[in-house]
C-alpha positions as CSV (number, residue, x, y, z in Angstrom):
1,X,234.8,183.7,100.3
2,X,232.1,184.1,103.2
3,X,229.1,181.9,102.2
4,X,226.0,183.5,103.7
5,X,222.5,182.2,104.2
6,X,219.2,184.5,105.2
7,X,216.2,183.4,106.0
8,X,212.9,185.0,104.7
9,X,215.4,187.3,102.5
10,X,213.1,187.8,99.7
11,X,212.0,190.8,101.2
12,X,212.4,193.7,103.7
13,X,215.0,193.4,106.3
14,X,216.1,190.3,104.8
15,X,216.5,191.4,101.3
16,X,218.5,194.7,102.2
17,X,220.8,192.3,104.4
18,X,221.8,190.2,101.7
19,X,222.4,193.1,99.5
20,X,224.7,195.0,101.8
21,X,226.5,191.4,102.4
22,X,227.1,190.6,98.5
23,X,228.5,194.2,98.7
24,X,230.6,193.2,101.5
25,X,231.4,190.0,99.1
26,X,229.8,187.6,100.5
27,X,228.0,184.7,98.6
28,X,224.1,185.2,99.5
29,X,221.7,182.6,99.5
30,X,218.2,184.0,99.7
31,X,216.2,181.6,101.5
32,X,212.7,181.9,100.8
33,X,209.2,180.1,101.2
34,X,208.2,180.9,98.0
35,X,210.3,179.6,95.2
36,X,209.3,182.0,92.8
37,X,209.9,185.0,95.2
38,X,213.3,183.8,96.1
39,X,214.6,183.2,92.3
40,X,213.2,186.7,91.9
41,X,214.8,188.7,94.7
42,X,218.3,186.7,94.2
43,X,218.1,187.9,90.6
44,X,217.9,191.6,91.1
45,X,220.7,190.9,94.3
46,X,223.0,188.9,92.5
47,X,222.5,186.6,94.5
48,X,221.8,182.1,94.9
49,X,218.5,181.3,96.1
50,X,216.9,177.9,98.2
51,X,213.8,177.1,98.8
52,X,213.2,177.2,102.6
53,X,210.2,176.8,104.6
54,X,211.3,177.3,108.3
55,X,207.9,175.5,109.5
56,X,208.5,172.6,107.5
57,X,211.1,169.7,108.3
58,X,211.5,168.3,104.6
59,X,211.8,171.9,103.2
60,X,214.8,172.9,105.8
61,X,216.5,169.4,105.4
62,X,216.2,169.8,101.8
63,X,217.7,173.3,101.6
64,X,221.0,172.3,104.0
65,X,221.9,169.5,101.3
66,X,221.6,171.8,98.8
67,X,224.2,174.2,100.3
68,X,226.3,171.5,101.9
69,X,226.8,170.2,98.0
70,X,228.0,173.9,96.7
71,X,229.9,173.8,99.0
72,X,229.0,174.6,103.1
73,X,228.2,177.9,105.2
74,X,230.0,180.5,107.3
75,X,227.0,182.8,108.7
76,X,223.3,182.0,109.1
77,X,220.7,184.8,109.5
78,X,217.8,183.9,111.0
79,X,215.6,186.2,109.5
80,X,212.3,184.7,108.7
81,X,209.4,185.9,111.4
82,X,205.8,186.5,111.7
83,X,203.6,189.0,114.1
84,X,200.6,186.7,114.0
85,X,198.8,189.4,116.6
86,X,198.8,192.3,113.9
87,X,195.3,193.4,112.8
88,X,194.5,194.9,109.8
89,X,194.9,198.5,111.1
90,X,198.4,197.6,112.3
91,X,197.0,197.3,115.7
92,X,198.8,194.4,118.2
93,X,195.8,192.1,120.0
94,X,196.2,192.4,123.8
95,X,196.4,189.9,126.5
96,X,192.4,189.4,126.4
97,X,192.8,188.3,122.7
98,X,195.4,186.2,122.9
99,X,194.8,182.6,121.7
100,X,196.8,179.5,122.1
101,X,196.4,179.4,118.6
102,X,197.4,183.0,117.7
103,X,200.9,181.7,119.8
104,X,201.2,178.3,118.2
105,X,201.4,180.2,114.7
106,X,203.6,182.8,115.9
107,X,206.6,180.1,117.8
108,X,206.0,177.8,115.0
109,X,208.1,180.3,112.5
110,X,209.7,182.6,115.0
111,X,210.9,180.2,117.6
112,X,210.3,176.6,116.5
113,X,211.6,177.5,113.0
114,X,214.8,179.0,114.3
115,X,215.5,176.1,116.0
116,X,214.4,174.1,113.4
117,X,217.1,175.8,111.1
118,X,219.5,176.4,113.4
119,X,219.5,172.1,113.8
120,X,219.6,171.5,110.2
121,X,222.2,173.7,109.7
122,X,225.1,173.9,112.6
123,X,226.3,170.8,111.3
124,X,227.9,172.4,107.8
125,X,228.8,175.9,110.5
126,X,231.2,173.5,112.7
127,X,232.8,172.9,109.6
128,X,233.5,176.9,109.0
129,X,236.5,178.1,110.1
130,X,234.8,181.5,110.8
131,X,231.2,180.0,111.9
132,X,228.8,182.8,112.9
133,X,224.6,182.8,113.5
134,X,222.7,186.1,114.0
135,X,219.1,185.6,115.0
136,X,216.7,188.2,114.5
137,X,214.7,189.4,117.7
138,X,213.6,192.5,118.8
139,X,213.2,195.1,121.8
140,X,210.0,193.7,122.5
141,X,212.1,190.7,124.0
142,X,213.7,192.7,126.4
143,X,211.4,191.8,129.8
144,X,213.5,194.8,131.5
145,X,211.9,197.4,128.9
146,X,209.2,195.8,128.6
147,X,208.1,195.7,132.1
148,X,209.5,199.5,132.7
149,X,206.9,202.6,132.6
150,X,207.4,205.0,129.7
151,X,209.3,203.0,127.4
152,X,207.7,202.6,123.9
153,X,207.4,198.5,124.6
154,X,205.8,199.0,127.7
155,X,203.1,200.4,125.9
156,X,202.7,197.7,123.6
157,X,200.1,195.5,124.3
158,X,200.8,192.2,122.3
159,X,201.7,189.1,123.7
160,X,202.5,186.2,121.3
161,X,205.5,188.5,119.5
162,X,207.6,189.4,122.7
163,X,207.3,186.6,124.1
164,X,208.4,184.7,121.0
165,X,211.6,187.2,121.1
166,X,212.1,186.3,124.5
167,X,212.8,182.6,123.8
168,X,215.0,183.5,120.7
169,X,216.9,185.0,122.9
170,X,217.4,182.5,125.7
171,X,217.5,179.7,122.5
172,X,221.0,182.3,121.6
173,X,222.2,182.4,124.8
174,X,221.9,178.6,124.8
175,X,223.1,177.8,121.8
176,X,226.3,180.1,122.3
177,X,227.0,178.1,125.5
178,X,226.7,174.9,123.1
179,X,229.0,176.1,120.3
180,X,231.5,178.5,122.0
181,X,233.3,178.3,119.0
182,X,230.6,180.1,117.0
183,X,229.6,183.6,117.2
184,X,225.9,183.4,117.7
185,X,224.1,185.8,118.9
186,X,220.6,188.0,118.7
187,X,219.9,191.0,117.4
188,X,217.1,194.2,117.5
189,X,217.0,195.8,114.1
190,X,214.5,198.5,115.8
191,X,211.0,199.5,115.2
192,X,211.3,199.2,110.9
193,X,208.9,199.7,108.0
194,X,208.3,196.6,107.0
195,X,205.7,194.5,105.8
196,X,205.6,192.7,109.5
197,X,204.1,195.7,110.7
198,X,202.4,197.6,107.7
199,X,205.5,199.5,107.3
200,X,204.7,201.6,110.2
201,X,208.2,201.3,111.2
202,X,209.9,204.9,112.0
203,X,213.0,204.3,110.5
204,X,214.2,202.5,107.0
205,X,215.6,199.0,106.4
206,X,219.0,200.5,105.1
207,X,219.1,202.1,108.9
208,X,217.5,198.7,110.7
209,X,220.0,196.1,109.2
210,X,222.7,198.7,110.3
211,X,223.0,196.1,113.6
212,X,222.4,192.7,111.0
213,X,225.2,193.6,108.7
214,X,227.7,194.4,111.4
215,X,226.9,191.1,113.6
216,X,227.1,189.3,110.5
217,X,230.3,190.1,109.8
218,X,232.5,189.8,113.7
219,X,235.5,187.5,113.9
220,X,236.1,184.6,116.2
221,X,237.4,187.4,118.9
222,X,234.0,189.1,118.6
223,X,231.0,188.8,121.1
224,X,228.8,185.9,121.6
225,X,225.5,184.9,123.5
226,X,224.8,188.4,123.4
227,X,221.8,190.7,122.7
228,X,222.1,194.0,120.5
229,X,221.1,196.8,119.0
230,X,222.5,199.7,116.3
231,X,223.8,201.5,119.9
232,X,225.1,198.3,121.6
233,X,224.2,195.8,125.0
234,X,220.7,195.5,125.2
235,X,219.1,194.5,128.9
236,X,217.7,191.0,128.8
């Protein structure tokens, strides 16, 4: 049995994940900030729940002993992420707007908490004889369509997001070096109605964890230190 954990799976992207991956029969643990949330979503999945704060030590260190005592993990999804530069009319702030604060908040759960998790955690994945981390990112972190005229990221105007995405991605590539007996590597679910954005997203999360689901599940011949999306390679 694959034991699965997804962070910030009470919800969204998340939630759809772990459903897909119980039905794939994996055990799911729906991490969650909120308690309450968590018990709820893993009730209506099927699923186990933790309580898991990705910006808090005690709350991630907590969470790994708890799974490490039923038993240890195969696959962590890092999930959990915030788009701190969103307005109220779903509008990203531009460079001018951009406050040291505004990125603090946003690498504290999309980049510092990854790590944070991904430290707490690798110990009970070396012991997996299948071991395999997806992070979440996006196609914002891609500096080659980002920086290229015409694209729809070009024309986003947000700065603390990408470039939050961007380290994810050089933490995978990193971290794959580390561990090559892992499969870790980052993902781009595409542009998804979700609460991160309003649900302004084009397409549904049943099409957007298309790339999660399929990650989550390669073998240890499968890629690693790589960046993807539904259609393949992505350009760093």
């Amino acid at each position: 049995m694959t034991t699965t954990l997804i962070t910030g799976a009470n919800k969204g992207l998340g939630f759809e994940t772990a459903r897909r991956l119980i039905a794939e029969g994996h055990t799911v643990y729906v991490g969650s900030r909120d308690a309450e949330r968590g018990r709820s979503a893993a009730e209506r999945l099927g699923a186990r729940t933790v309580q898991l704060d990705v910006t808090d030590d005690a709350s991630v260190e907590a969470a790994a002993k708890v799974i490490e005592a039923d038993g240890g993990l195969d696959v962590l999804i890092n999930n959990a992420g915030i788009q701190a530069e969103m307005n109220e009319a779903n509008v990203a702030s531009g460079a001018a707007d951009t406050t040291a604060d505004m990125m603090r908040t946003t690498f504290e759960t999309n980049v510092f908490g990854t790590v944070r998790v991904l430290h707490a955690f690798l110990p009970l994945l070396a012991r997996s004889a299948a071991p395999v981390v997806v992070n979440i990112s996006s196609g914002l972190a891609s500096l080659t369509r980002v920086a290229t005229p015409g694209t729809h990221t070009y024309a986003y105007p947000g700065v603390a997001y990408p470039a939050s995405k961007s380290a994810v991605n050089m933490v995978t590539v990193q971290y794959a070096k580390a561990y090559p007996e892992m499969r870790i590597n980052a993902v781009e679910p595409g542009f998804t109605a979700t609460d991160l954005n309003g649900h302004s997203g084009i397409q549904t999360v049943e099409e957007g964890v298309e790339i999660i689901v399929r990650m989550a599940q390669v073998g240890p011949d499968g890629p690693t230190g790589g960046f993807f999306d539904a259609e393949g390679v992505l350009p760093w």
